[in-house]
BAFI-3210 file (N, C-alpha, C; in Angstrom, 3 decimals, decimal comma, padded with zeros to 6 digits):
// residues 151
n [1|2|3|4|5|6|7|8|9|10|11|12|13|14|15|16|17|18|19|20|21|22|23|24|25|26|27|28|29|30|31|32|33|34|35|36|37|38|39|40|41|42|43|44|45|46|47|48|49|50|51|52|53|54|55|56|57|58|59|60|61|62|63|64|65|66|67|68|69|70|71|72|73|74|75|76|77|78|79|80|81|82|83|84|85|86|87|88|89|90|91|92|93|94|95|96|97|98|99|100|101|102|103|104|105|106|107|108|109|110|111|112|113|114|115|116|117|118|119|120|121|122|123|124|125|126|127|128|129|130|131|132|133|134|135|136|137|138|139|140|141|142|143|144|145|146|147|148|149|150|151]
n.u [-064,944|-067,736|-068,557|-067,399|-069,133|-071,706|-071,273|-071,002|-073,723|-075,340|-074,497|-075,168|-077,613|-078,320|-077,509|-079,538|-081,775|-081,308|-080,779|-083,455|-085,193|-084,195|-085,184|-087,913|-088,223|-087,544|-089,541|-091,766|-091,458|-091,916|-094,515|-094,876|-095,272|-093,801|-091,836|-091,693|-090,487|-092,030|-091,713|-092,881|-093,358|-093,633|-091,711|-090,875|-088,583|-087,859|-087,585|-084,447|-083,335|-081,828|-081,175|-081,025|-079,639|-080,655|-079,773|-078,815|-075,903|-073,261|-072,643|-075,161|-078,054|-080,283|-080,726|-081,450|-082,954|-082,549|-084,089|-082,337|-079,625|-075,985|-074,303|-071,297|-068,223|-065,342|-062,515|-059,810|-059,846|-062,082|-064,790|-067,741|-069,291|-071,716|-072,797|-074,315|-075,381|-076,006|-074,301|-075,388|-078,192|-080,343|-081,100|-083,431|-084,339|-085,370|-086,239|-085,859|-088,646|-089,878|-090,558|-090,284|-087,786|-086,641|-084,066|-082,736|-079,851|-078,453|-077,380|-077,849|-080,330|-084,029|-085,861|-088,836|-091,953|-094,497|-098,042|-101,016|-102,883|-100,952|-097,124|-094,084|-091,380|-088,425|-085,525|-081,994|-081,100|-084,030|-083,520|-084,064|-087,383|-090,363|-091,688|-094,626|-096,974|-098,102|-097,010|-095,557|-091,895|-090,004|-087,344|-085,263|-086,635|-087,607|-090,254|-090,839|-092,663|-093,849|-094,320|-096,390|-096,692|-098,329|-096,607]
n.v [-127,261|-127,892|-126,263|-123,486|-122,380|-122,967|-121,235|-118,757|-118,833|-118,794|-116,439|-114,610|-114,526|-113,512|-110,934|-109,974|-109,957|-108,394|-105,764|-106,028|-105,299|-103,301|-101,927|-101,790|-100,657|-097,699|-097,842|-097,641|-095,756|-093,195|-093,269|-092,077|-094,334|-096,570|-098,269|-097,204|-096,824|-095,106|-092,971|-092,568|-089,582|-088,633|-088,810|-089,635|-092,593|-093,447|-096,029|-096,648|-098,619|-102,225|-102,829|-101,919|-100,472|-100,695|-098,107|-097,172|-096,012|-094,119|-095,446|-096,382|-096,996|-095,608|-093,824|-093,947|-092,408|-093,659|-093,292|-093,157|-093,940|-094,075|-091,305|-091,369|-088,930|-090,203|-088,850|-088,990|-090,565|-088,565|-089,855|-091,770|-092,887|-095,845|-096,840|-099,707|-100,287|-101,813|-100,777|-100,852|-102,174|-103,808|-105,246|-104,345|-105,938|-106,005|-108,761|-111,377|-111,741|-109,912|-109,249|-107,450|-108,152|-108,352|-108,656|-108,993|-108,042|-107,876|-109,612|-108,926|-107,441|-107,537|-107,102|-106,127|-106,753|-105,547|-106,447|-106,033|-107,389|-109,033|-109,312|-109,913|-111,035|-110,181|-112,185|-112,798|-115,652|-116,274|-115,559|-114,431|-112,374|-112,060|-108,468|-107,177|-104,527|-101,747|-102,889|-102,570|-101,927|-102,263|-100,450|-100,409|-097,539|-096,300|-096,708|-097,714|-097,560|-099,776|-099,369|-099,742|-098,140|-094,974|-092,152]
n.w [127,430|127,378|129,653|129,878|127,576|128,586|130,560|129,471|128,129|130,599|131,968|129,935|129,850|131,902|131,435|129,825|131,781|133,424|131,717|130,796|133,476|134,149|132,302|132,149|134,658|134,267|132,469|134,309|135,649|133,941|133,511|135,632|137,649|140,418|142,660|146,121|149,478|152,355|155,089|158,502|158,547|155,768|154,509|151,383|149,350|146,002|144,876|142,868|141,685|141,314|143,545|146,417|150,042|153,353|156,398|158,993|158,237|156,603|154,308|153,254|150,968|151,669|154,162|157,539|160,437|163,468|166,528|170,121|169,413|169,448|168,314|167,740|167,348|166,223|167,610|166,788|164,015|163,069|161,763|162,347|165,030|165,356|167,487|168,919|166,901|163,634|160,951|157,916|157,605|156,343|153,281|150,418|147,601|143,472|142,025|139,274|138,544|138,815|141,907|144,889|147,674|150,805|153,058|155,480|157,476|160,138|162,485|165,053|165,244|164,786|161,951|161,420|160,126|159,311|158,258|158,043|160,047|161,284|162,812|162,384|162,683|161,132|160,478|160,014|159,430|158,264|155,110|152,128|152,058|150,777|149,868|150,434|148,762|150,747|153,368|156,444|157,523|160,534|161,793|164,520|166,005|163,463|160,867|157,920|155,146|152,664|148,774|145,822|143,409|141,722|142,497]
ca.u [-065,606|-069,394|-068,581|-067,690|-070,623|-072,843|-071,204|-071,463|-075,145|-075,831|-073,618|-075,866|-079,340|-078,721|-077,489|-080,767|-082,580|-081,114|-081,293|-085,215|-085,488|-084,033|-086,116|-089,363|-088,006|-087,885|-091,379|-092,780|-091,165|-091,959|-095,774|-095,573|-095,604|-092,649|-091,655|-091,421|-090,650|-092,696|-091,678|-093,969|-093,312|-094,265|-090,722|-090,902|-087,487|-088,298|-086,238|-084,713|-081,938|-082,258|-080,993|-081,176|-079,503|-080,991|-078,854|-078,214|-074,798|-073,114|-073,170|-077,095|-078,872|-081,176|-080,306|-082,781|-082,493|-082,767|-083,583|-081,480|-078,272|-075,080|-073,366|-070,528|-067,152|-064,121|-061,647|-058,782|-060,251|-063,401|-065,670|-068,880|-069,551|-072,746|-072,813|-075,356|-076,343|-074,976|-073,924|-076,311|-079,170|-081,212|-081,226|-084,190|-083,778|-085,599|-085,785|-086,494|-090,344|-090,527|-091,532|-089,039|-088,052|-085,775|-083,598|-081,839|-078,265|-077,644|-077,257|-078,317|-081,116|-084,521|-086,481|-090,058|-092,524|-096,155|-099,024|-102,666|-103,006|-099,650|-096,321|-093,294|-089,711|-087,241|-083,743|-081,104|-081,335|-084,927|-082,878|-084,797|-088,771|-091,333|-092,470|-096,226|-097,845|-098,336|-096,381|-094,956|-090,893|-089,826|-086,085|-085,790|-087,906|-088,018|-090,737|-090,985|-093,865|-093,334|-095,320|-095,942|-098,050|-097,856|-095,604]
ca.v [-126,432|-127,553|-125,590|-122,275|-122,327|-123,028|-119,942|-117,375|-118,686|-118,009|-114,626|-113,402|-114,511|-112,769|-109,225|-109,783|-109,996|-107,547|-104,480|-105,845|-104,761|-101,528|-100,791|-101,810|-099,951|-096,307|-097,135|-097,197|-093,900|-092,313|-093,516|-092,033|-095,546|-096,565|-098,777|-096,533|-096,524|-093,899|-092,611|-092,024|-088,171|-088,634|-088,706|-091,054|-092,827|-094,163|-097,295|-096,701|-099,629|-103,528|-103,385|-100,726|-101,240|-099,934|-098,332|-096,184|-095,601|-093,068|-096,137|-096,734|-095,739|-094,853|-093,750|-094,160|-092,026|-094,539|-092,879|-093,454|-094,845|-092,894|-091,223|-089,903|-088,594|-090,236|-087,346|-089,450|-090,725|-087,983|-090,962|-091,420|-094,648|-095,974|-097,981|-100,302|-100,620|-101,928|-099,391|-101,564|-102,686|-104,340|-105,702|-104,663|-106,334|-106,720|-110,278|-111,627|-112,000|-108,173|-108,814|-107,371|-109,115|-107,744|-109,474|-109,014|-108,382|-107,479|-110,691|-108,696|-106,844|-108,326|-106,034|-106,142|-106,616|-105,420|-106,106|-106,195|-107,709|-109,632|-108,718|-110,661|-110,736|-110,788|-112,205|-113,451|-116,824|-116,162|-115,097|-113,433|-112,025|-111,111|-107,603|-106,570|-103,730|-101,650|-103,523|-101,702|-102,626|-101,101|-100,751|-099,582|-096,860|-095,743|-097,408|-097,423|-098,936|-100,355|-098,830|-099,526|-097,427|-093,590|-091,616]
ca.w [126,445|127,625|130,963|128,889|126,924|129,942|132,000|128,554|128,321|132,093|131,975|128,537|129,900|133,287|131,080|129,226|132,304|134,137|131,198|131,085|134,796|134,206|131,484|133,248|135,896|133,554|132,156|135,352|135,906|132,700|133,735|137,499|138,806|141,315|144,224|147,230|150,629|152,653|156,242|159,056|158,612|154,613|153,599|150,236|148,856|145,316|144,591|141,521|141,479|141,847|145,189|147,901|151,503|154,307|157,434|159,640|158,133|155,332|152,657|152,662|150,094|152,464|155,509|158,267|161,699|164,734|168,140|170,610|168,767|169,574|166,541|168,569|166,291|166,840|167,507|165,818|162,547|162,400|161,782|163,282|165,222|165,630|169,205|169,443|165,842|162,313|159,723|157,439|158,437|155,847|151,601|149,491|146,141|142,526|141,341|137,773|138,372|139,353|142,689|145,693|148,540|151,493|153,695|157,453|157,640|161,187|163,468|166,838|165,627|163,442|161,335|162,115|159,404|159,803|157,405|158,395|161,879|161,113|162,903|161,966|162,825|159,746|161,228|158,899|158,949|156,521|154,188|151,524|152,659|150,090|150,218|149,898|149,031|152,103|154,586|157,343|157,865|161,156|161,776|165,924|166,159|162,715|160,102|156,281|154,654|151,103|148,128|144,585|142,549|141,525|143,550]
c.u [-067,082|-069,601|-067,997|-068,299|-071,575|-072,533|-071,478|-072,769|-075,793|-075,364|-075,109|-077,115|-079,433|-078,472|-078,750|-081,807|-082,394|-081,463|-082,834|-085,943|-085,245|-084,741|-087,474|-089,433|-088,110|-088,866|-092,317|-093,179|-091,759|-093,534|-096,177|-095,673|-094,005|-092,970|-091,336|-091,480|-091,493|-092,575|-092,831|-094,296|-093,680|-093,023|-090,494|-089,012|-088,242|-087,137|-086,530|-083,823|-082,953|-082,085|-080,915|-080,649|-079,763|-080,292|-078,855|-076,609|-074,336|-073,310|-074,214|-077,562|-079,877|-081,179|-080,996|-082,078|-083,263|-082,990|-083,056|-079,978|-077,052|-074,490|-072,613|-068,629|-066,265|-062,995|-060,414|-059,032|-061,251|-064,565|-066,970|-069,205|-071,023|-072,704|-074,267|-076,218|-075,422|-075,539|-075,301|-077,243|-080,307|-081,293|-082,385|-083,704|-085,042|-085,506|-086,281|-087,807|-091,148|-090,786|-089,758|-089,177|-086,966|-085,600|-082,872|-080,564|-077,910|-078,151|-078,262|-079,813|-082,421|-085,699|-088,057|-091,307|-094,355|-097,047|-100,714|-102,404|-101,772|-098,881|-095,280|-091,815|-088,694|-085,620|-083,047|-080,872|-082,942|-084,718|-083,917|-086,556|-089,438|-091,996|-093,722|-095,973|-098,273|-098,457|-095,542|-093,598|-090,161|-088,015|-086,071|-086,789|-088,110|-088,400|-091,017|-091,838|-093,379|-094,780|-095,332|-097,017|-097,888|-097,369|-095,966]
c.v [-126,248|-125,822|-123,948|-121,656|-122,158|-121,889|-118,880|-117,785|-117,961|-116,423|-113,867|-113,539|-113,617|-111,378|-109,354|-109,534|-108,595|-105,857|-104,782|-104,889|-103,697|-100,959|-101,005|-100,850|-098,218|-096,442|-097,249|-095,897|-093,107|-092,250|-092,692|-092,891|-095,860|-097,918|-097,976|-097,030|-095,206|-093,842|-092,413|-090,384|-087,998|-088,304|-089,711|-090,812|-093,519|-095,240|-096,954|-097,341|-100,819|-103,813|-102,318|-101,377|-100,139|-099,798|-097,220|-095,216|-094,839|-093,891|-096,587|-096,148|-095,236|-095,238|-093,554|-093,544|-093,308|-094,159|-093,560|-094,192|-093,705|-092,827|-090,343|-090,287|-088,834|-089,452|-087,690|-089,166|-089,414|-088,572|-091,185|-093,068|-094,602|-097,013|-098,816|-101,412|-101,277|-101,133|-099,615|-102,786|-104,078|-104,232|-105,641|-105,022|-106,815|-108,031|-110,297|-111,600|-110,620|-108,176|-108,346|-108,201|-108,015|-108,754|-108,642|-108,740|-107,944|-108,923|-110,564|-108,289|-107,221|-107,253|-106,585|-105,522|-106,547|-105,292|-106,934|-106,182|-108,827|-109,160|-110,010|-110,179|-110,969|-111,151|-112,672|-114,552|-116,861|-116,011|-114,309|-113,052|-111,665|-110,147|-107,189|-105,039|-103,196|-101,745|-102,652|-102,217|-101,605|-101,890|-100,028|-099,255|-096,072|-096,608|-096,915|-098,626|-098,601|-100,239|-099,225|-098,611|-095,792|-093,096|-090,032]
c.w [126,805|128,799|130,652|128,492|127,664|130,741|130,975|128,868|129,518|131,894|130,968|129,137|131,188|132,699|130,741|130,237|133,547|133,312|130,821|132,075|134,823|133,062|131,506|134,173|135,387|132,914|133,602|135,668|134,979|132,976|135,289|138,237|139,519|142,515|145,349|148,260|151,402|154,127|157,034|159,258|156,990|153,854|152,104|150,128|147,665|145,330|143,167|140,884|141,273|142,807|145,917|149,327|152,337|155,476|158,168|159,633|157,274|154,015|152,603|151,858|150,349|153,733|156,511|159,977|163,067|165,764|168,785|170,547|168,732|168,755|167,399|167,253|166,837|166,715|166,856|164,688|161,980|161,901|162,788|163,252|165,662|166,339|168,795|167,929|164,584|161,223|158,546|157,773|157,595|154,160|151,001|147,977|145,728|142,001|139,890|137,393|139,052|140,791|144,024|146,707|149,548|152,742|155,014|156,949|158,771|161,893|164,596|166,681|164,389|162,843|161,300|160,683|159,996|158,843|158,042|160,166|162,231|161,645|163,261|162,207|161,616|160,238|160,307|158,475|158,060|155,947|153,449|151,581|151,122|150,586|149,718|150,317|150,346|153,464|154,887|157,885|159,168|161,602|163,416|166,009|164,964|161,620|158,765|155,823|153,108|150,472|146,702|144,262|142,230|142,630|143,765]
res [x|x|x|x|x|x|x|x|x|x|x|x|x|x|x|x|x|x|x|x|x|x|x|x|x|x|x|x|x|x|x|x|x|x|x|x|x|x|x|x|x|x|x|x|x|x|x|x|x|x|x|x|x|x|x|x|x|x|x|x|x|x|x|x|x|x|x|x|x|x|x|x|x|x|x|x|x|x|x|x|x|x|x|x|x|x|x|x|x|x|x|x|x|x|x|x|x|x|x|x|x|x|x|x|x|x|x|x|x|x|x|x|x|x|x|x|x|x|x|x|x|x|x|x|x|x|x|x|x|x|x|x|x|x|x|x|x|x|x|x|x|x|x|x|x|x|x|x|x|x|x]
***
């Protein structure tokens, strides 16, 4: 019975904490303020989830072009393979204390954090990274720096 009680409690405090985050997350909006990504061509993505995955593949929610990575169509399936790379590349996520963090998920390849005169490898065994303000995350050869503030 304790062990019941103890999993509704957990279950109800994590809905509570989770429709908080989403409604922090629409007064930011409603204010103009945002978490963004921002391309080196000035493409913005707002984040407007708790989690975003970054990839080179059709299920990212933001899909990031890689030079040199072959997207060739397999004439069977019609499917498009990506040689060299994984489909998903990388976990930004919301936590309870507002702040994001983003994590690794490809084994082979480590996502490359740049802030100030800092440059940092993110591989998967760090598991989850804190992201700043105006840190530069480069995936290959294509980089997205992390934004909060009006959009």
């Amino acid at each position: 019975m304790l062990v019941v009680l103890a999993a509704f409690f957990f279950t109800a405090s994590f809905c509570v904490l989770l429709r908080e985050a989403k409604m922090r997350g629409r007064q930011y909006e409603e204010h103009g303020l945002a978490a963004y990504f921002k391309t080196d061509f000035g493409q913005i993505y707002v984040i407007r989830s708790s989690e975003v995955f970054i990839g080179a593949g059709q299920n990212a929610d933001i899909r990031i072009r890689i030079p040199g990575v072959d997207r060739k169509k397999n004439r069977w399936w019609g499917k498009t393979k990506l040689a060299g790379i994984a489909q998903i590349h990388a976990h930004a996520l919301i936590k309870e204390d507002g702040q994001f963090y983003i994590r690794n998920l490809s084994d082979r390849f480590p996502v490359y954090m740049e802030f100030g005169d800092e440059r940092k490898a993110i591989r998967t065994k760090d598991g989850e990274i804190k992201m700043y303000h105006g840190a530069r995350y480069i995936f290959g050869g294509c980089a997205l720096t992390f934004s909060r503030g009006v959009v």
